[in-house]
N, C-alpha and C positions, 0 to 999 in steps of 0.2 A: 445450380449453385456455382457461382462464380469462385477461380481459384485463390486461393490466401496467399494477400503479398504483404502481410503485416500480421501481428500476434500480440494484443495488447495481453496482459495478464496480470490480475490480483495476488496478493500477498495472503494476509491471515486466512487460513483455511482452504487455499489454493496452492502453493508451490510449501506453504508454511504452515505446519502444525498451529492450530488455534491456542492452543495452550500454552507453545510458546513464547506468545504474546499475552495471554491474560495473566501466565504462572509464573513467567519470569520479567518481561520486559514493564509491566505496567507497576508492579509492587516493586521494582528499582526502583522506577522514575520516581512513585512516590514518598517511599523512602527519603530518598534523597533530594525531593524539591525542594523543600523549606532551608534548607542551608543552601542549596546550588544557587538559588535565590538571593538569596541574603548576600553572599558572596560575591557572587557575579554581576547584580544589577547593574554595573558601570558598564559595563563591557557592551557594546553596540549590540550586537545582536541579541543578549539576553534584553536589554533598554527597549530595544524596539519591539520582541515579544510581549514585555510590559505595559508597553505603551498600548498595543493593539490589545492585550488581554480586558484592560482598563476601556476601552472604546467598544468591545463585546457587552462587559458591566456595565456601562451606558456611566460609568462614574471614572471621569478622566484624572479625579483627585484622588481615590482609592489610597490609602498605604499599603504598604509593601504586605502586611499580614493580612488585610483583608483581599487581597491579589491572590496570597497564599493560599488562602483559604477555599474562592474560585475555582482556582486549575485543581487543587487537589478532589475537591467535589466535582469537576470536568473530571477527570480519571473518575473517580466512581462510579461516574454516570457513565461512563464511555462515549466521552462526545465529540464529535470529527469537529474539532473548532482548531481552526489552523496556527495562533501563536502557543496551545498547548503546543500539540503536535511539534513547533521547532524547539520550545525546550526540550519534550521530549528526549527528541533527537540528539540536541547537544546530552542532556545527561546521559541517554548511552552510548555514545561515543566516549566518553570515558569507562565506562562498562566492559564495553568490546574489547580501549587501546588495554584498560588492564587486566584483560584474561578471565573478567568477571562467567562470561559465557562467552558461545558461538549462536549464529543467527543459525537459527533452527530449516534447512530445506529437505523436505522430501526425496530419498533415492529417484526417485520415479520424477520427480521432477527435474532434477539435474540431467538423469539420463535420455531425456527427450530432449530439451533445452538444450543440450550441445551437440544431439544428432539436428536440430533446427537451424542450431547455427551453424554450425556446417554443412547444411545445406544450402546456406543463404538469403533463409527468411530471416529479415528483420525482426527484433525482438525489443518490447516494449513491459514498465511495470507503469500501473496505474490502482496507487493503494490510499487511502486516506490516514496511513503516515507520512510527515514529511519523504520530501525527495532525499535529505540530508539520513531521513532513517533509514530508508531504504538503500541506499547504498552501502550505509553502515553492515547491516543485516547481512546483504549478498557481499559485500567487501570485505566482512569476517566469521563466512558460512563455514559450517562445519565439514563444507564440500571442497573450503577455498575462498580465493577472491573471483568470485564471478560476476563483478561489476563489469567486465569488458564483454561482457555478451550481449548487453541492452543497450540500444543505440538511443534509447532516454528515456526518462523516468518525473511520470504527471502523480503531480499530489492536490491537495484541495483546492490551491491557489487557482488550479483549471474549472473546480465547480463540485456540487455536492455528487457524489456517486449516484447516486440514485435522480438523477435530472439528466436529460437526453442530450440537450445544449451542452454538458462536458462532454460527451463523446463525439459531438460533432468538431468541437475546439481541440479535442487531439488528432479527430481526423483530418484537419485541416491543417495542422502542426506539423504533421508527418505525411503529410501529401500525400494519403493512399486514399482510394474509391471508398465511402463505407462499406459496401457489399464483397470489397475485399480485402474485413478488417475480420480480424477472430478475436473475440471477448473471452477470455477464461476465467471463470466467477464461484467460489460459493454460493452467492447473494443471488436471490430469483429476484428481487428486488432490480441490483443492478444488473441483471441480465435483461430484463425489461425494457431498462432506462435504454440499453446500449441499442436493443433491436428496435428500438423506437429512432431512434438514429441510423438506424440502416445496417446495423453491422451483424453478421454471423454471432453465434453464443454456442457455448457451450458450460454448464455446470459443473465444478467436480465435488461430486457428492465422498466427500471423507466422512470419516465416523462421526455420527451427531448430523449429518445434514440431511435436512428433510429432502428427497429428491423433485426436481420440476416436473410438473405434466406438461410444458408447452416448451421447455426448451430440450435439445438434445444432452445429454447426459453421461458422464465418464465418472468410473470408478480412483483412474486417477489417468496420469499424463499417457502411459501406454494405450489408453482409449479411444486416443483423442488422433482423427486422421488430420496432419497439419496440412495436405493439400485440399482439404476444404468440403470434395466431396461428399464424405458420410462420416457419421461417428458409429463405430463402437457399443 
């Protein structure tokens, strides 16, 4: 096993309580889309999420309320469809700037993560929230701002998580070997996709995750050996 010069890693249910995202971050967003909409549609990048949300519904004439009505049924459904995902983003950035909540991380995952980076592996997120949520998230964690630890952050714009061509287009992004890239996943799905692309995996089975037969396995970040060798 080739040594790890890179550490891509997931969000919900990896570094991030699951529930943080279904119990609080997704019943904001909905909450408040129907007005953040209404409101905002001039504004270029809500316009352009409209725009693209409308070319999803295959109806580029759509009005505003049946637009509305779309994303909010995308949140229901939990669908990695990417002009959700930047509203998303922008409605909770106002969330975050007012004190609504803290983006939810794992002790255990901070405390690896900054032993990593002080080590001087590269450190990478790859979630199917926007890039914009994601840095929201770690830019106002309950740990801090730990946006300056990830030297960059792929959202769906790179490809569906679960298809092996996205991991190959990050690994080609960030100029490391596959063989010495570490995937850190809930998803056996995208654990999959990723070693189908060549890269190291590992699972973290949090509470509620079924655990993998074929990939290597961590109860959480303390598990996980970052030079690549063995897990835990």
């Amino acid at each position: 096993m080739k040594k790890i010069q890179a550490i891509v890693t997931d969000i919900e249910g990896t570094t991030t309580d699951i529930a943080f995202v279904h119990q609080v971050l997704f019943p904001y967003s909905a909450k408040r889309l129907a007005d953040f909409v209404r409101d905002r549609q001039a504004e270029p990048a809500v316009a352009e999420a409209l725009a693209q949300t409308r070319a999803e519904m295959g109806d580029p004439k759509a009005d505003t309320d049946a637009v509305i009505r779309q994303l909010l049924e995308w949140i229901e459904q939990d669908r990695k469809i990417t002009p959700l995902k930047a509203l998303q983003g922008l409605i909770w950035r106002e969330g975050y700037e007012r004190g609504d909540y803290q983006g939810h991380v794992y002790p255990d995952a901070v405390s690896v993560l900054r032993q990593w980076k002080e080590r001087g592996i590269p450190l990478y997120i790859y979630s199917s929230g926007s890039e914009a949520a994601q840095r929201l998230l770690f830019g106002h964690s309950s740990a801090g701002d730990l946006t300056g630890w990830f030297q960059g952050y792929f959202d769906t714009r790179v490809g569906a998580k679960k298809e092996a061509e996205s991991y190959r287009r990050i690994g080609q992004a960030i100029n490391v070997a596959p063989a010495e890239i570490l995937f850190l996943s809930d998803s056996e799905a995208e654990l999959d996709a990723a070693r189908e692309a060549g890269w190291q995996t590992c699972q973290l089975v949090r509470e509620g995750t079924v655990p993998s037969d074929h990939h290597p396995t961590a109860k959480d970040f303390t598990q996980i050996m970052a030079e690549g060798e063995a897990f835990s």
